[in-house]
N, C-alpha and C positions, 0 to 999 in steps of 0.2 A: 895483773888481774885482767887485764886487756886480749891475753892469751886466753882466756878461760870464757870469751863473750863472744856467742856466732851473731853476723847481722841478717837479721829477716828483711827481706821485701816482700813490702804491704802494698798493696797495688787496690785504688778504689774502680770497679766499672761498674758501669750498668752491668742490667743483671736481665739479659738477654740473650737467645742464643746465640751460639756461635764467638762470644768471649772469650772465654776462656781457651780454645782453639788459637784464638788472632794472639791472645797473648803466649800462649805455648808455641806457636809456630817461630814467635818474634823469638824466642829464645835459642828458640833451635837452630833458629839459621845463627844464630848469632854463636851458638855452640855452647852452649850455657846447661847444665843438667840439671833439674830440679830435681833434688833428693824428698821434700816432703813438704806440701800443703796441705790448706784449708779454708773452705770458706765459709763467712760467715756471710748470710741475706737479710737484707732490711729492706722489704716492699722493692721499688725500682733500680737500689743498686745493693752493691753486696764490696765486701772486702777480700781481697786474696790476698792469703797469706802465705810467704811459701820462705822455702830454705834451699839457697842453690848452689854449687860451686865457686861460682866466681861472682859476688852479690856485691862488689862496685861496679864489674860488667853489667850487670843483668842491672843494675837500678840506669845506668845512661844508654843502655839500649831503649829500657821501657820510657824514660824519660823522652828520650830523642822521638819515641816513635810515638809523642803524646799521650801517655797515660800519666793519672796523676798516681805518683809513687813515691813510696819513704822507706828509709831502712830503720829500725827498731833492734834493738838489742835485746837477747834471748836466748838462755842456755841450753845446752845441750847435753842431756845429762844419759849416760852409757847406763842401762840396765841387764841383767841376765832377762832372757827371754821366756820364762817362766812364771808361774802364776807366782804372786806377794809382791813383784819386785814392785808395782806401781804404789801399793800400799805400801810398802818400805818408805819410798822417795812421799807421801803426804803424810806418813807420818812426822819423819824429819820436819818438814814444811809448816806443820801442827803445832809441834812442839817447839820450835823456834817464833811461832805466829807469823810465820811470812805467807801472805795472802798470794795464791795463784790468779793471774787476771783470765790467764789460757793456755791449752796446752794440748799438743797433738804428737803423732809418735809414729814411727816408723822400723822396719825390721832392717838393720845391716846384712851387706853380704857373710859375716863375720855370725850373722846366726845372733847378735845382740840386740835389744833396742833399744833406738835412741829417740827419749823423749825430749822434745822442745815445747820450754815454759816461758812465759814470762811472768814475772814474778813482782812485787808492789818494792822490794829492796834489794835490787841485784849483788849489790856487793855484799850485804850480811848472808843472800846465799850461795855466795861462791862459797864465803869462811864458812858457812854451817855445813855447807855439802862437802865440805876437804875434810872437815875435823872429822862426820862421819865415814872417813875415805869411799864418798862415793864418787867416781871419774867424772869428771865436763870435757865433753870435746870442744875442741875451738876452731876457729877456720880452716888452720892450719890442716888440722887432723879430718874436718868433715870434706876437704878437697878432695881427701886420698879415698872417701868412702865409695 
């Protein structure tokens, strides 16, 4: 099941300018790709959440370079790039009652999208997502993207 679970780093900063920069910079020199973020604001700071390549790199560079950062577990679930597919994946979600906490989404070079959720019972929806043979990427496979 372990294969089927990408780690997000969640990164809290002030929410000021020029942030998001010191943290994207820190990455890049450090050779790190961020495939897909998000941030969420709360008055003077905000959370970054992103999805990267190499996300035990990328959590002890951000760590080393004093940010306070955590990884969190978060699927990655493959869609066709067309209109329904997002309504496909909540309905599943619906009908099983697995409550989404958050979720944001990204287009592959592959012309797919891949939504990353987190979700209130990750392992009821890895089995709810298999049984409906819908795909999860996992580290493995989002490295290559």
């Amino acid at each position: 099941m372990e294969n089927k679970v990408i780690k997000q780093i969640s990164l809290f900063a002030e929410n000021k300018p020029g942030r998001l920069a010191n943290v994207a910079n820190k990455l890049k020199s450090a050779g790190i790709n961020i495939r897909a973020f998000t941030i969420a604001e709360s008055g003077d700071f905000g959370i970054i959440r992103m999805v990267v390549d190499k996300s035990d790199y990328a959590h002890s560079v951000l760590h080393e370079a004093g940010f306070t950062v955590s990884e969190t577990s978060v699927l990655g679930i493959e869609m066709e790039d067309v209109p329904g597919s997002m309504s496909r994946i909540a309905e599943v979600f619906g009908k099983a009652k697995i409550n989404l906490d958050y979720a944001y989404a990204f287009v592959t070079r592959e012309q797919k999208a891949l939504l990353i959720v987190r979700v209130n019972e990750i392992e009821k929806a890895i089995k709810t997502l298999e049984e409906e043979n819908i795909k999860l990427i996992g580290m493995n496979e989002l490295e290559k993207i």
